[in-house]
C-alpha positions as a Markdown table, in Angstrom:
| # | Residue | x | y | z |
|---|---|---|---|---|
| 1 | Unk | 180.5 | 85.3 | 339.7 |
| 2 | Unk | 179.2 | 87.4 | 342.4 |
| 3 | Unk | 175.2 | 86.9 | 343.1 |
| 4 | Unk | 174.6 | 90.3 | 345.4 |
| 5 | Unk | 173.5 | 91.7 | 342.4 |
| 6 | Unk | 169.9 | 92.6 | 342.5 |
| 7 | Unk | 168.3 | 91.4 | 339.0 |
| 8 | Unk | 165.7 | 93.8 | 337.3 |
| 9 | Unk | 161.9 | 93.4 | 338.5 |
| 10 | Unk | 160.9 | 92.7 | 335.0 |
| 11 | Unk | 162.9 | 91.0 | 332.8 |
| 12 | Unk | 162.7 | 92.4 | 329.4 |
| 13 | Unk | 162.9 | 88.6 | 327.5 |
| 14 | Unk | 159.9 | 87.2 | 329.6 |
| 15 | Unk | 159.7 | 84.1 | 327.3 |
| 16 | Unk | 163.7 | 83.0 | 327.6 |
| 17 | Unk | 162.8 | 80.0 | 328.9 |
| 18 | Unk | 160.5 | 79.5 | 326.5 |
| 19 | Unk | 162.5 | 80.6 | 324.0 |
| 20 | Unk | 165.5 | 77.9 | 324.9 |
| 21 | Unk | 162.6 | 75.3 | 325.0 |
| 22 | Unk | 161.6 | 76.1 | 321.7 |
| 23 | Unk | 165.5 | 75.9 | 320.1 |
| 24 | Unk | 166.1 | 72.5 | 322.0 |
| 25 | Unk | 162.5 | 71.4 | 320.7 |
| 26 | Unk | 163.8 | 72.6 | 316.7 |
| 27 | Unk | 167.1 | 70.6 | 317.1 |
| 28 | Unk | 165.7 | 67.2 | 317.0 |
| 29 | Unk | 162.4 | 68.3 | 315.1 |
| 30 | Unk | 164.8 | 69.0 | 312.2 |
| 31 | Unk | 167.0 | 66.6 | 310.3 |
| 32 | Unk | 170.9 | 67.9 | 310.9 |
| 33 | Unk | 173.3 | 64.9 | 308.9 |
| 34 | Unk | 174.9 | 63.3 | 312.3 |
| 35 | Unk | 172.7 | 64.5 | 314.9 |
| 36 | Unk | 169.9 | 62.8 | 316.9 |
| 37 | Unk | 166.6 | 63.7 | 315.4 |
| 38 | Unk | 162.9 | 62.7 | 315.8 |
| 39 | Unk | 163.2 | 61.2 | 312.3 |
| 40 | Unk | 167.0 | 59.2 | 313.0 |
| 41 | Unk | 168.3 | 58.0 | 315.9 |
| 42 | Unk | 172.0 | 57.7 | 316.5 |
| 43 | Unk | 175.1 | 57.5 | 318.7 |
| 44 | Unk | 173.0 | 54.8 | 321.2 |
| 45 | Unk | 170.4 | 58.4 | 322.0 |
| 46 | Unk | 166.9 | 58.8 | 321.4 |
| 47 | Unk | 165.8 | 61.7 | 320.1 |
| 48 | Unk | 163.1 | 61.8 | 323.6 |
| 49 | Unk | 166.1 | 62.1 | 325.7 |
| 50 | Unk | 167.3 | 65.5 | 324.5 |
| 51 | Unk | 163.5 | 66.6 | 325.0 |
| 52 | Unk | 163.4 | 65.4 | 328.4 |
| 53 | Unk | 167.3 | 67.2 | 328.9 |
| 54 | Unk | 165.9 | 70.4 | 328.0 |
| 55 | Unk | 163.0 | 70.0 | 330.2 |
| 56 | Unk | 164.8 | 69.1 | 333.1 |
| 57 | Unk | 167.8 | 71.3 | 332.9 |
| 58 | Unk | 165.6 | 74.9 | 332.4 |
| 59 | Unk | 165.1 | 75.3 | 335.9 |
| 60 | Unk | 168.6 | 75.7 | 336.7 |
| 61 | Unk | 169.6 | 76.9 | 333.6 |
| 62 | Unk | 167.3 | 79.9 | 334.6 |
| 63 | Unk | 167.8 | 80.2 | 338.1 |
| 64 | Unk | 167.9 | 84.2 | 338.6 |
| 65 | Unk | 169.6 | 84.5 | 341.7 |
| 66 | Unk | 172.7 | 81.5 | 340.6 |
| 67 | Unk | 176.1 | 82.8 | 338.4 |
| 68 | Unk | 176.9 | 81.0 | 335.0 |
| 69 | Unk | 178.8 | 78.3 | 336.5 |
| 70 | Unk | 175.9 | 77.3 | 339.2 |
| 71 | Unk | 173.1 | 77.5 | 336.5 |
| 72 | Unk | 175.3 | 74.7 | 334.2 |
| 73 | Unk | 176.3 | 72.3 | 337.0 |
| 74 | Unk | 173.0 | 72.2 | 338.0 |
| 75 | Unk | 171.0 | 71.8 | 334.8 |
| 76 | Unk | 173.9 | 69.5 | 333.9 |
| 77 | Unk | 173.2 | 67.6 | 337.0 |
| 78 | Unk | 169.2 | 67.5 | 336.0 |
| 79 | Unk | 170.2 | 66.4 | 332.8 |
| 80 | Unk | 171.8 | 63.4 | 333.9 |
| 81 | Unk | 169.2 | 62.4 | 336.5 |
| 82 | Unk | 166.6 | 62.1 | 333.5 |
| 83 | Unk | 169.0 | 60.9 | 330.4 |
| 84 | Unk | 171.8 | 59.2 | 332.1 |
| 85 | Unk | 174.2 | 60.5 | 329.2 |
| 86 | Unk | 175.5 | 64.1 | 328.5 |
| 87 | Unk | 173.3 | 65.3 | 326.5 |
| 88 | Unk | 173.6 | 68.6 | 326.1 |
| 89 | Unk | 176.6 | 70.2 | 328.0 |
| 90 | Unk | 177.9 | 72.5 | 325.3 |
| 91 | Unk | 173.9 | 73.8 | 324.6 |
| 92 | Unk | 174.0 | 74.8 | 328.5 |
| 93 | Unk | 177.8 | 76.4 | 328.1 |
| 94 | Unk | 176.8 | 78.5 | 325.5 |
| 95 | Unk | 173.1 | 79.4 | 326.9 |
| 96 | Unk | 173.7 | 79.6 | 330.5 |
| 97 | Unk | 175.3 | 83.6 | 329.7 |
| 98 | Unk | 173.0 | 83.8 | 327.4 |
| 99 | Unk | 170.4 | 83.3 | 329.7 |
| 100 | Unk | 171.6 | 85.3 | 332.4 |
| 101 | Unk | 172.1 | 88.2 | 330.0 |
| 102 | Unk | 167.9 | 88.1 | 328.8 |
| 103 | Unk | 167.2 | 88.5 | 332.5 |
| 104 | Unk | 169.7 | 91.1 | 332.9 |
| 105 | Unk | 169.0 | 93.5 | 330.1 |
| 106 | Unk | 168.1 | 97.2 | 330.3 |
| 107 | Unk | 165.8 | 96.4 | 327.5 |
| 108 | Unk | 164.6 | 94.3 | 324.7 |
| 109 | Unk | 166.5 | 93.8 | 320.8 |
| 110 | Unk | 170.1 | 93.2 | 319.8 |
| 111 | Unk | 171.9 | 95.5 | 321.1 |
| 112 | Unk | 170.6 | 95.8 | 324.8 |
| 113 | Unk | 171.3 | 91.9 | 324.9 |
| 114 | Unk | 174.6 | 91.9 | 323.5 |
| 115 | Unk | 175.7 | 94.1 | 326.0 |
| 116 | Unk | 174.5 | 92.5 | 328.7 |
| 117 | Unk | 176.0 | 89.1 | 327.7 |
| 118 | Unk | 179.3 | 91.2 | 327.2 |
| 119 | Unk | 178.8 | 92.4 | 331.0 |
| 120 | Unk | 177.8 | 88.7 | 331.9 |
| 121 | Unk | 180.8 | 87.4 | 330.3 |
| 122 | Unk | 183.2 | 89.9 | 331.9 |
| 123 | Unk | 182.2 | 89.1 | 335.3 |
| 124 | Unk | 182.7 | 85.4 | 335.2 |
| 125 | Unk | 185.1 | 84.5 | 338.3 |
| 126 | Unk | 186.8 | 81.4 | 339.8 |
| 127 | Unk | 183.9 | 79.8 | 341.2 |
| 128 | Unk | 182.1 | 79.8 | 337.8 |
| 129 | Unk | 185.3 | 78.0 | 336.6 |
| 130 | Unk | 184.7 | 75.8 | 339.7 |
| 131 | Unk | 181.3 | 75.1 | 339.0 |
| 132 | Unk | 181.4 | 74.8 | 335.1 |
| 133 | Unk | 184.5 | 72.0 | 335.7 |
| 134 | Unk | 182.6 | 70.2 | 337.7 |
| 135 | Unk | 180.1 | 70.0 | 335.1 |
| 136 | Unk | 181.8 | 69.0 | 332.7 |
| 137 | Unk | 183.5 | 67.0 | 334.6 |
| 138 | Unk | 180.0 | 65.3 | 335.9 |
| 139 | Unk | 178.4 | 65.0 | 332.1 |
| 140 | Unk | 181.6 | 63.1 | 330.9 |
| 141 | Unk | 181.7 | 64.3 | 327.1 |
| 142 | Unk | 183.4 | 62.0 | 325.1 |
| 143 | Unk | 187.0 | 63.0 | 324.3 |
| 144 | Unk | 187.4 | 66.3 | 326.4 |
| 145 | Unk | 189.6 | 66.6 | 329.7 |
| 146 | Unk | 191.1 | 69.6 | 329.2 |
| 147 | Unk | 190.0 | 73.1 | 329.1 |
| 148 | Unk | 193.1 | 74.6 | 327.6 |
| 149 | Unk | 196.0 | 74.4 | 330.3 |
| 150 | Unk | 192.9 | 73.6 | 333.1 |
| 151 | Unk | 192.8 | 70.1 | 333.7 |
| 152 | Unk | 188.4 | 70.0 | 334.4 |
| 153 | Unk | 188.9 | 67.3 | 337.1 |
| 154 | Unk | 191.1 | 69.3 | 339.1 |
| 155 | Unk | 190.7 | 72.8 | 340.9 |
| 156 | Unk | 190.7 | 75.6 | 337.9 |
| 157 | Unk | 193.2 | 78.7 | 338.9 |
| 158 | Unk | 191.5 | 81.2 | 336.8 |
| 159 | Unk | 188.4 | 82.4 | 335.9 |
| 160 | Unk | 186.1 | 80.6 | 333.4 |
| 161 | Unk | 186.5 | 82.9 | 330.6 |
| 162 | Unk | 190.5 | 82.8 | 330.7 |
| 163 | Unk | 189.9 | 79.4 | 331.0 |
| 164 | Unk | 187.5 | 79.2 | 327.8 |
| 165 | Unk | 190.6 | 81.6 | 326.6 |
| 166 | Unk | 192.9 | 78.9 | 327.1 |
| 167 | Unk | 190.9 | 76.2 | 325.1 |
| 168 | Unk | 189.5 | 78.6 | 322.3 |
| 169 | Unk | 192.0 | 77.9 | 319.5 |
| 170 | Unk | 190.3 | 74.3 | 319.5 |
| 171 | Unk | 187.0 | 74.3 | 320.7 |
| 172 | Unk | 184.2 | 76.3 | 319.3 |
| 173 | Unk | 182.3 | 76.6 | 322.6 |
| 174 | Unk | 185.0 | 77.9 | 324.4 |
| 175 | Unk | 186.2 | 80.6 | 321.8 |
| 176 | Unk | 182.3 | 82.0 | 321.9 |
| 177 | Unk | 183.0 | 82.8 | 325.6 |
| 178 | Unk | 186.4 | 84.3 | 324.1 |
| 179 | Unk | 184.8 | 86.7 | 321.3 |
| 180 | Unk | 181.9 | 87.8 | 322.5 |
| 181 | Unk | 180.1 | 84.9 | 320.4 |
| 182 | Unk | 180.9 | 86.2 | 317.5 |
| 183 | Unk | 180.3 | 83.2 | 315.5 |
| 184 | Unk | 176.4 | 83.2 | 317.1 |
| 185 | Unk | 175.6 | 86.9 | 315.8 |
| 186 | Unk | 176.9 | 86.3 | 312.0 |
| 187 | Unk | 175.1 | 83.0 | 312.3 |
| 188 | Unk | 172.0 | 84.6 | 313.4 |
| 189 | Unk | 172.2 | 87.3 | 310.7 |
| 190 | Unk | 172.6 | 85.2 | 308.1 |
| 191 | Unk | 169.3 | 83.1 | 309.7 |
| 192 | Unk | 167.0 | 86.1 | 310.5 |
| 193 | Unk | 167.3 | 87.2 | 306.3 |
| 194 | Unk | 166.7 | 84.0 | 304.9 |
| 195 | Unk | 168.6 | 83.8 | 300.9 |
| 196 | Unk | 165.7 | 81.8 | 298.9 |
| 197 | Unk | 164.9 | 79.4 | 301.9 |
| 198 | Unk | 161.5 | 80.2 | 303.1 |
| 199 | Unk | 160.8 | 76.9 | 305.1 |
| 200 | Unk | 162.1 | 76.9 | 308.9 |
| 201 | Unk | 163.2 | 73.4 | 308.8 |
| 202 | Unk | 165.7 | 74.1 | 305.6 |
| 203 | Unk | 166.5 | 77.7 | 307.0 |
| 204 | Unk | 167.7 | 75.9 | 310.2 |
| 205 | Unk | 169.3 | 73.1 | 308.1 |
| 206 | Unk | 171.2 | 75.7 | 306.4 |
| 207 | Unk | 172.2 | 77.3 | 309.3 |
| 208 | Unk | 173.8 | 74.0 | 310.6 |
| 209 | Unk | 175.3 | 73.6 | 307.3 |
| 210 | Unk | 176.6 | 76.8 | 307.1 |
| 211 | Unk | 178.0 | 76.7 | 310.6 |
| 212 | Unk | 180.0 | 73.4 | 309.9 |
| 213 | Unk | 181.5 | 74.4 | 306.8 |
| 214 | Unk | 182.5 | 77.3 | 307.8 |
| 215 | Unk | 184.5 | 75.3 | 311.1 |
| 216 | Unk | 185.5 | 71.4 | 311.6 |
| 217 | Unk | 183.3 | 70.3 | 314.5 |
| 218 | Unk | 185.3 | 70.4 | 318.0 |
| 219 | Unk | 184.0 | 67.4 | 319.2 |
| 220 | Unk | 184.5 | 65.4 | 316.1 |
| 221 | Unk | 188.5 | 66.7 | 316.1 |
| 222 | Unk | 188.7 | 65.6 | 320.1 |
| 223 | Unk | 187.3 | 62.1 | 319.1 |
| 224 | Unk | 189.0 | 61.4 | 315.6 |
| 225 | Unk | 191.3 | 64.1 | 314.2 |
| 226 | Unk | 191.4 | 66.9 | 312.5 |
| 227 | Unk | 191.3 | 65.4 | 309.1 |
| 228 | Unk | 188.8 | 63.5 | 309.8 |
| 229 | Unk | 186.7 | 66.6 | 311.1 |
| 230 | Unk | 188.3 | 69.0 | 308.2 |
| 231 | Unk | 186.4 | 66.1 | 305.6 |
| 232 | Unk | 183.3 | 66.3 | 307.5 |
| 233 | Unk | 183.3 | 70.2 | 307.1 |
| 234 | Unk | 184.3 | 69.8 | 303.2 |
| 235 | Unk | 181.0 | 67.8 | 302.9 |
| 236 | Unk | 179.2 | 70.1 | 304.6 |
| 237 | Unk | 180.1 | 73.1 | 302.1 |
| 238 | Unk | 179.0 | 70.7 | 299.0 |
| 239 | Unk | 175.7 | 69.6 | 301.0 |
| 240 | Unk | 175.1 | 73.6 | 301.3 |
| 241 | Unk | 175.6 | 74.5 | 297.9 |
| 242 | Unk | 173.3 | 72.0 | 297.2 |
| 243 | Unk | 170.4 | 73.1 | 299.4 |
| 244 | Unk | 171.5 | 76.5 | 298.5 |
| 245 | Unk | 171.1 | 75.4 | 294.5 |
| 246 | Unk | 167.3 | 74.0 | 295.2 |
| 247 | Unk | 166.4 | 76.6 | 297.0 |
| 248 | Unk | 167.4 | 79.0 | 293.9 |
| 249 | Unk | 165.5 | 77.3 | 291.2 |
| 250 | Unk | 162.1 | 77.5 | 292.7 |
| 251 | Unk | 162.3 | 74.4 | 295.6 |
| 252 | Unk | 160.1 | 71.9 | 293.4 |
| 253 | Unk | 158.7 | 68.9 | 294.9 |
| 254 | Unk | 161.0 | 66.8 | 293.1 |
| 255 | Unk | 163.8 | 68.6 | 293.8 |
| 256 | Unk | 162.9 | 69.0 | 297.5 |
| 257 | Unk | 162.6 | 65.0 | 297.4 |
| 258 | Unk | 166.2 | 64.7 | 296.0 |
| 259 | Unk | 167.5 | 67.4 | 298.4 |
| 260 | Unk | 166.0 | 65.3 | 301.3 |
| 261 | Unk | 167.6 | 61.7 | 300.1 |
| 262 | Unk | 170.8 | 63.2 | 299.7 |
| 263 | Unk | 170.4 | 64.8 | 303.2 |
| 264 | Unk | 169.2 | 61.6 | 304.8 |
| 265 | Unk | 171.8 | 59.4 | 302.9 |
| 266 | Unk | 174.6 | 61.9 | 304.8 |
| 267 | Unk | 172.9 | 61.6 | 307.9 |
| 268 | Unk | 173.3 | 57.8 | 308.3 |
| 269 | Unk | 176.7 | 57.5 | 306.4 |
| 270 | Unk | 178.0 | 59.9 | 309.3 |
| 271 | Unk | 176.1 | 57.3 | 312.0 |
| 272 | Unk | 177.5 | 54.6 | 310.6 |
| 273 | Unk | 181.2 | 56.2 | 311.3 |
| 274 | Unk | 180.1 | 57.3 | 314.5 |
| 275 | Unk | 181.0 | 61.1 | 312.9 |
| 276 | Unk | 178.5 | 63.3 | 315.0 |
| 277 | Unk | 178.8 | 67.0 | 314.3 |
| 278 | Unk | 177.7 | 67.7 | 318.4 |
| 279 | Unk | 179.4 | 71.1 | 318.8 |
| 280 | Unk | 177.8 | 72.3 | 315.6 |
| 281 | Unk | 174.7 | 71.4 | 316.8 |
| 282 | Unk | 175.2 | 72.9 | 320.1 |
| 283 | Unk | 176.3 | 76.2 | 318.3 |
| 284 | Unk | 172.5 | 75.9 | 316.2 |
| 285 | Unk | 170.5 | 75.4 | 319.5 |
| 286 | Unk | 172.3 | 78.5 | 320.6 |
| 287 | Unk | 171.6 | 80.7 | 317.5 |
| 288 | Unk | 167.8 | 79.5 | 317.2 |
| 289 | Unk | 167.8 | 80.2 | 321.3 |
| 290 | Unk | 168.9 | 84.1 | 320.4 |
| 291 | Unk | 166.8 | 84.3 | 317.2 |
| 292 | Unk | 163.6 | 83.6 | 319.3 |
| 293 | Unk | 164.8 | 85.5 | 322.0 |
| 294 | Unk | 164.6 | 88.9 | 319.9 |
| 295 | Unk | 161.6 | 87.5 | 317.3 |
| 296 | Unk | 159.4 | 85.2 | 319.6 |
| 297 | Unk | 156.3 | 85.0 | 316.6 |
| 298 | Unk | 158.9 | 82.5 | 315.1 |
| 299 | Unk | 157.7 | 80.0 | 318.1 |
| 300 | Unk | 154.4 | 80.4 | 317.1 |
| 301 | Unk | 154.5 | 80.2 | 313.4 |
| 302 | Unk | 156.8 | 77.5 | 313.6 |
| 303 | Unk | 154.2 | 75.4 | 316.2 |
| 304 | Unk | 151.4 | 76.2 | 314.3 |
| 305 | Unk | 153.4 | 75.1 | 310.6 |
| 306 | Unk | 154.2 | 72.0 | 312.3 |
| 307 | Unk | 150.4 | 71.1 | 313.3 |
| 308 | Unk | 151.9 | 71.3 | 317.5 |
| 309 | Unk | 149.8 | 74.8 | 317.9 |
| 310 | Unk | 150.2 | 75.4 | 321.7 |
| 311 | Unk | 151.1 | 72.1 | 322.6 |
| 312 | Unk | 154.6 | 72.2 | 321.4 |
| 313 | Unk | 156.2 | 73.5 | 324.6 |
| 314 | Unk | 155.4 | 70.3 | 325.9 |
| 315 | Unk | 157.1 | 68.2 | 323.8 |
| 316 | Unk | 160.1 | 69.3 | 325.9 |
């Protein structure tokens, strides 16, 4: 992607960065079945060493003057200095246009931002598909070494998003840069006008729900099939319907209690497999990164809900 272009004075998403903090921060503060949370640990990863990933990688990951494919290998490459595992590369494949678009944008809301990310999207070139190979080539994720026809340790021949083209049909990531994330704005819709579910934490686990029933996790078809991902997805859909039932008939204690064990009792079943839903997360990060992109009082109502007031930021 060329760089000659001359980014606006003022930005019209002043608080993207602390916008993608704040999204990174609400992964781990919430309990997703499979992921790494402050409350379970899992897959030999802390919950600390996504906080530290996010910190780290936010300098690159907003560098003004760098194309997508700079601004992931770098914050990538941060990312690994302060973790020593790959953390996050499909949270910085998704939010690196993402974050390029919010300091691109003729103005603030949907729409303005949309269409920048379509512009941002349109002008990746070869040396984004350069750079974003040899990030993913650097973070290692488990099961992956193909982009579609593009080996990632080799030289790519076409630009990243035919590249993300050629790999859409089986990873979620890629077909985002394929749609025009499409699967992030009726995720986010769905999130902004809450059915019943009041509470952050159980609007963003139904968000994660939602997203993996509705599609078998990429990463957990790479590492074990896509039965075995398909089953995870078919769980997901009953664990929703379940939330989605408590959530309908008032969300008392007891039942919130109940919802939570069941939730919790998931979560270490899929450790004990070594199931983690990782793209699904990845996809969550993404939507809560755009949802506090256009509504930033959700940072401060959830900061302040969760006793962090100011503070929170730092946590990452």
């Amino acid at each position: 992607m060329s760089n000659t272009t001359t980014p606006p004075t003022a930005t019209a998403f002043p608080h993207a960065a602390e916008a993608f903090l704040w999204a990174c921060f609400m992964d781990v503060a919430t309990l997703k079945p499979g992921n790494v949370s402050l409350q379970s640990a899992g897959h030999d990863m802390q919950a600390q060493q996504f906080l530290d990933s996010a910190r780290a990688s936010t300098a690159g990951l907003f560098a003004e003057a760098a194309g997508v494919g700079a601004r992931v290998h770098a914050a990538v490459r941060a990312t690994r200095a302060v973790a020593g595992c790959n953390t996050n590369l499909g949270i910085l494949l998704l939010c690196a246009p993402l974050a390029r678009a919010a300091q691109r944008a003729s103005a603030g809301g949907e729409a303005p931002l949309k269409a920048a990310l379509d512009d941002t999207l349109a002008a990746l070139d070869l040396d984004d598909a350069r750079q974003a190979f040899a990030a993913i080539a650097h973070a290692n994720p488990g099961g992956l070494g193909e982009v579609g026809a593009q080996d990632v340790r080799a030289q790519p021949s076409v630009d990243l998003r035919a590249a993300m083209c050629l790999a859409a049909h089986r990873d979620r990531i890629a077909a985002q840069y394929a749609d025009g994330y499409r699967d992030i704005w009726r995720a986010l819709g769905d999130f902004r006008q809450p059915a019943g579910a009041p509470d952050l934490s159980r609007r963003i686990q139904r968000l994660y729900l939602a997203l993996l029933a509705r599609h078998p996790d990429s990463h957990i078809a790479r590492k074990y099939g896509e039965e075995t991902a398909a089953d995870v997805s078919t769980s997901a859909a009953a664990a929703l319907a379940r939330l989605d039932g408590h959530a309908h008939d008032g969300g008392y204690p007891g039942h919130q209690d109940e919802l939570d064990a069941m939730l919790q009792a998931w979560d270490a079943s899929l450790k004990a497999a070594g199931l983690n839903p990782g793209t699904t997360a990845d996809l969550t990060v993404c939507v809560l990164f755009v949802a506090a992109l256009l509504e930033p009082s959700i940072m401060l109502s959830a900061s302040t809900a969760a006793g962090l007031t100011s503070q929170w930021p730092g946590a990452c």
